[in-house]
C-alpha positions in Angstrom: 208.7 -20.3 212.8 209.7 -22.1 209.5 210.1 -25.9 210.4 213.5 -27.1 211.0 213.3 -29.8 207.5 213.7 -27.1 205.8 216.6 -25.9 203.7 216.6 -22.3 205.6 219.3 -21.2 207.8 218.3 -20.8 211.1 214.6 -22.3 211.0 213.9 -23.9 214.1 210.4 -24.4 214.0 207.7 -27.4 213.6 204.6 -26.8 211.0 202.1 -25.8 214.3 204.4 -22.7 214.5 204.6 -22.3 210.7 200.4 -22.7 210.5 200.4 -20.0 213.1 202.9 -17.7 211.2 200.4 -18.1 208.0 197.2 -17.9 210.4 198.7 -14.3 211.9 200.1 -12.6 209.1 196.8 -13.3 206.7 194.3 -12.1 209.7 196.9 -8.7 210.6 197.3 -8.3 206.9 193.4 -8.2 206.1 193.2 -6.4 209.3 195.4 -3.7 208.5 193.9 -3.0 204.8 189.9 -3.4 205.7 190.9 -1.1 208.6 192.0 1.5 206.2 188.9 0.9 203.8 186.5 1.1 206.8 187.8 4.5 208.2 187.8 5.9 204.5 183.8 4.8 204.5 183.1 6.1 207.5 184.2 9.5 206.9 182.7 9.9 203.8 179.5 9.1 205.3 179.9 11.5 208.5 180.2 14.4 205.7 177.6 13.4 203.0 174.9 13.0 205.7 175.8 14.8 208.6 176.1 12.8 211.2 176.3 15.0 214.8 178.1 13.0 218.0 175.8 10.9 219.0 174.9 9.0 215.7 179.0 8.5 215.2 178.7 6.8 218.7 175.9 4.4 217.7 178.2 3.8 214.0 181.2 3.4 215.6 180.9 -0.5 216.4 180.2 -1.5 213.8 182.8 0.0 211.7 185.3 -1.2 213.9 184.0 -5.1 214.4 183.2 -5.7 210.7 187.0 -5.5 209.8 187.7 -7.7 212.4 185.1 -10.1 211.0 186.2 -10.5 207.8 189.4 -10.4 208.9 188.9 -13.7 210.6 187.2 -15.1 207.9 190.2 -14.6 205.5 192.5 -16.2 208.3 190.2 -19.1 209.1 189.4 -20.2 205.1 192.9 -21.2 204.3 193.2 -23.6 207.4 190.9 -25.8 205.1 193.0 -27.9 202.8 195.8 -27.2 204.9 196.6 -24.1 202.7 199.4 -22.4 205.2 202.8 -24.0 204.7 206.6 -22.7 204.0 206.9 -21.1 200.8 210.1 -21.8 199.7 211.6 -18.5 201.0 211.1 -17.3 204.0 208.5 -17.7 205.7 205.4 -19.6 206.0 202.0 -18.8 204.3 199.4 -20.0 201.9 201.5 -22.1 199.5 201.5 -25.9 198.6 204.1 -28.1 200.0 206.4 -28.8 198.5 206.7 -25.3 197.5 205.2 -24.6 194.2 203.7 -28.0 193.5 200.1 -26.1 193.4 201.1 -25.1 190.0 201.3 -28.4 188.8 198.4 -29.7 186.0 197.6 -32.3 189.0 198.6 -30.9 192.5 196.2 -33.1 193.9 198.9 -36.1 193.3 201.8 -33.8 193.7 200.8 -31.8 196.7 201.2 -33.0 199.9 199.6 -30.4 201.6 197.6 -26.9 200.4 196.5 -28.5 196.6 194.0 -25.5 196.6 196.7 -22.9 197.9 197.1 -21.0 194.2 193.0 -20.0 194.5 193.7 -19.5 198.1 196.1 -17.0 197.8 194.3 -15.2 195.2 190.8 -15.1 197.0 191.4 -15.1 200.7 195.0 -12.4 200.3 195.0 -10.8 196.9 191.9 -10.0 196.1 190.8 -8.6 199.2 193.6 -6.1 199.2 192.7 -4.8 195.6 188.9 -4.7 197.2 190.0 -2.3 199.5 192.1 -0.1 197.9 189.1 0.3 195.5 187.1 1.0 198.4 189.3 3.7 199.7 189.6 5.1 196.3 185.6 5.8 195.8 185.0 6.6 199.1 188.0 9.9 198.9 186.2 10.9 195.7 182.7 10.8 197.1 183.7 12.5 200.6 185.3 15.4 197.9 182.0 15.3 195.9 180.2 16.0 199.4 182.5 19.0 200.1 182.1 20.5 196.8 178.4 20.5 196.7 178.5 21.9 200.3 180.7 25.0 199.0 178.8 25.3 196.1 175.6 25.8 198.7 177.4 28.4 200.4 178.5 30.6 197.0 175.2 32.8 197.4 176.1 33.8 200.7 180.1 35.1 200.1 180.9 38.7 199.3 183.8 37.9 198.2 182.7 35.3 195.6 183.3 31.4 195.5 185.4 29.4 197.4 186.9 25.9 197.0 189.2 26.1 199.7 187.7 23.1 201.7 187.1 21.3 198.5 191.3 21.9 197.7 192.0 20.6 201.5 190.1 17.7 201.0 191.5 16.9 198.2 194.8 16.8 199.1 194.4 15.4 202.4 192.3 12.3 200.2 195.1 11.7 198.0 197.7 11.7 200.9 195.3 9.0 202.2 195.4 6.9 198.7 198.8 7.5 198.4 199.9 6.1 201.6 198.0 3.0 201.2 199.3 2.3 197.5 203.0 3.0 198.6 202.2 0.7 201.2 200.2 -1.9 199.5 201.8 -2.0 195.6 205.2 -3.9 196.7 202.7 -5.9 198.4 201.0 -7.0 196.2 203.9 -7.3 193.3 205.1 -9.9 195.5 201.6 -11.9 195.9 200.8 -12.1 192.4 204.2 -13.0 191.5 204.1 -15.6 194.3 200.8 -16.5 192.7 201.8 -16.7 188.9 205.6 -18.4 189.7 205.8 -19.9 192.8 209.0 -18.4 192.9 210.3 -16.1 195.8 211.4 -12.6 193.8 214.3 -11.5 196.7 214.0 -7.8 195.5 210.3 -7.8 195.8 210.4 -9.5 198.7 212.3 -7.4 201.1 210.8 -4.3 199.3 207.4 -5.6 200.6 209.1 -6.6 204.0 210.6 -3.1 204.9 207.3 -0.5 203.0 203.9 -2.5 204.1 204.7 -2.0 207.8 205.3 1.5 207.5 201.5 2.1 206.8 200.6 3.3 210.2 203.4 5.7 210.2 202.3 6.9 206.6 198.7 7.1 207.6 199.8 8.8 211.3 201.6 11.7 209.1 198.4 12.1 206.8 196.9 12.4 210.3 199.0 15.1 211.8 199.7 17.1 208.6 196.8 19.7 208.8 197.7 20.1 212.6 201.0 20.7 211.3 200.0 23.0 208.5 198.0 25.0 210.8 200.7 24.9 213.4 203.1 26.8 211.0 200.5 29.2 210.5 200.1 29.9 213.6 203.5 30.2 214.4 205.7 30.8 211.1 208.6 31.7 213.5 209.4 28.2 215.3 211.3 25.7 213.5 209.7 22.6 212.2 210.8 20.8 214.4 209.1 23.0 217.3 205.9 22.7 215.4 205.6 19.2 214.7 206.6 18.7 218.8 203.7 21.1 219.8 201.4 19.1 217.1 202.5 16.3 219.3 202.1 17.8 222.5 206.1 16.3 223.4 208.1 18.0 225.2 210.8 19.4 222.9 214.4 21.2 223.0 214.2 22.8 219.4 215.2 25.6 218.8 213.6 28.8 217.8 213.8 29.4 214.2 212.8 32.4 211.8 212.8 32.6 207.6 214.9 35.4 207.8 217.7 33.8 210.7 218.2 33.3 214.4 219.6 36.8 214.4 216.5 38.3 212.9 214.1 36.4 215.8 216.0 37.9 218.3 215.9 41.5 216.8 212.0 41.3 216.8 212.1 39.8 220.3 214.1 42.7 221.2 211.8 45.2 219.6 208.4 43.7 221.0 210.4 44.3 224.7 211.4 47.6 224.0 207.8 48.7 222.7 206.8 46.9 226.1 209.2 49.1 228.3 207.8 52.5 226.7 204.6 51.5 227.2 204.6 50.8 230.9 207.2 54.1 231.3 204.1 55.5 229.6 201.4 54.4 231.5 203.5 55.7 234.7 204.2 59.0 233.9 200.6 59.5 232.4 198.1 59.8 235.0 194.8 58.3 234.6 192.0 60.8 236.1 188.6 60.1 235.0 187.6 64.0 236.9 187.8 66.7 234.8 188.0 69.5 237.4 191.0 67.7 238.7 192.4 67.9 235.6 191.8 71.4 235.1 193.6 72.4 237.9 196.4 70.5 238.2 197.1 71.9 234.3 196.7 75.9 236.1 198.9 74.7 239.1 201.4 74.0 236.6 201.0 76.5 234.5 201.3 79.0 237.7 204.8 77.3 238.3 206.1 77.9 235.2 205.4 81.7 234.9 207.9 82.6 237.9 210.7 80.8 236.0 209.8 82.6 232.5 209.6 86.2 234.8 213.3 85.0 235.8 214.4 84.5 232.7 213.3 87.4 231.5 215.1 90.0 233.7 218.1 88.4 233.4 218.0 89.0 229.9 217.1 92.4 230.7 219.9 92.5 233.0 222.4 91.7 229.8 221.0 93.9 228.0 221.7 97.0 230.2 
């Protein structure tokens, strides 16, 4: 989408396509972050004030359309001063053209188009990002606040004495959240403000940005599944990880079974379990299960009048020997 005058290998586009490369990757980009900083709000106000099912239906909208809103107000403000052009890299977003002459003392003489891109980038595309990550960051540490105070409620009614084990979850589960959008995020925006200080296109930082930011979903999608994993393994400490993180998934899988102590000890417990099985059902057959008590009582003297001809025969064949 980077128009064809330029010095890039392969560019085959016109500066329509390279306005519409700057227009979707500033709204999916502000999308993707106030998305993140949205849900993180929400949650922490579900726990701090309890909200039941039906006031998370009427709450829902909103947190889903304001994102979006901003979103397009990030992407739309650039379009003003024509703000989206090639970068000098490769690819096209807010930048002056030709590249870097927004950094000039006068880009309004130098610039042929985006004179205003420098303050652009830094409050349409930076700024927000470091917004939201601040967001994110207050909201974790409130939603643990909420938990704690909650335990702390419930100390006078354990016997066993305080617990913070909800409190510890949380916390985790709230920096795995942080963490995924700053792994995400950081090369990000090492690349922007360098972008915004230089006008120079850093190639490390640029394809370290290029190849981590997109993998936010599949950061935030294992900070998702990891306490259905965690309690997976509990459940089951015998399957292999693999089996868990299928069932957690609800895929159908081909893993195979897989014990801390080996295959060999799995199959020795399976084993067991169907041998226990077996002598309980032999059990259960040769026990009979009479609720009368007179039956009882006489079956036990019918058997006990069978045995006393064989103990009479025994006996005089003994006595027989003796003689």
């Amino acid at each position: 989408m980077v128009p064809h005058r330029s010095d890039l290998l392969g560019s085959v586009g016109s500066q329509r396509s390279c306005v519409a490369q700057g227009i979707l990757s500033n709204f999916f980009y502000s999308l993707s972050a106030t998305s993140n900083a949205s849900l993180a709000v929400a949650y922490c106000l579900i726990v701090r004030y309890k909200w039941k099912d039906r006031e998370k239906n009427k709450t829902r909208l909103p947190f889903v359309l304001i994102p979006i809103f901003i979103s397009t107000v990030l992407a739309v403000v650039p379009l003003f001063g024509k703000n989206y052009n090639y970068n000098g890299g490769y690819s096209c977003y807010i930048s002056g053209f030709p590249p870097g002459c927004e950094l000039d003392p006068n880009p309004q003489q130098t610039c042929i188009r985006g004179a205003q891109a420098q303050n652009m980038l830094l409050f349409t595309s930076l700024i927000p990002i470091v917004i939201c990550f601040f967001i994110i960051t207050v909201a974790v540490v409130l939603l643990i606040h909420a938990v704690l105070v909650q335990e702390r409620r419930m100390d006078q009614y354990q016997r066993t004495g305080p617990s913070r084990k909800m409190t510890v979850e949380t916390s985790w589960q709230g920096i795995f959240y942080i963490g995924a959008f700053a792994i995400s995020w950081i090369p990000w925006l090492v690349f922007g403000f360098g972008e915004y200080t230089r006008a120079k296109i850093n190639v490390v930082s640029y394809y370290a940005q290029q190849l981590i930011t997109p993998l936010h979903g599949v950061m935030n999608a294992g900070v998702y599944f990891r306490p259905r994993l965690k309690a997976e393994r509990e459940r089951n400490p015998t399957d292999s990880r693999c089996k868990s993180l299928m069932q957690v998934l609800h895929i159908k899988y081909c893993c195979n079974r897989k014990s801390k102590e080996g295959t060999g000890a799995v199959a020795k417990k399976t084993n067991t379990r169907q041998a226990d099985k077996d002598a309980e059902i032999g059990t259960e057959k040769k026990i009979p299960t009479n609720s009368n008590p007179e039956t009882t009582i006489n079956a036990e003297a019918t058997h006990d009048a069978e045995i006393e001809p064989e103990k009479k025969v025994i006996t005089s064949s003994f006595a027989t020997e003796d003689e």
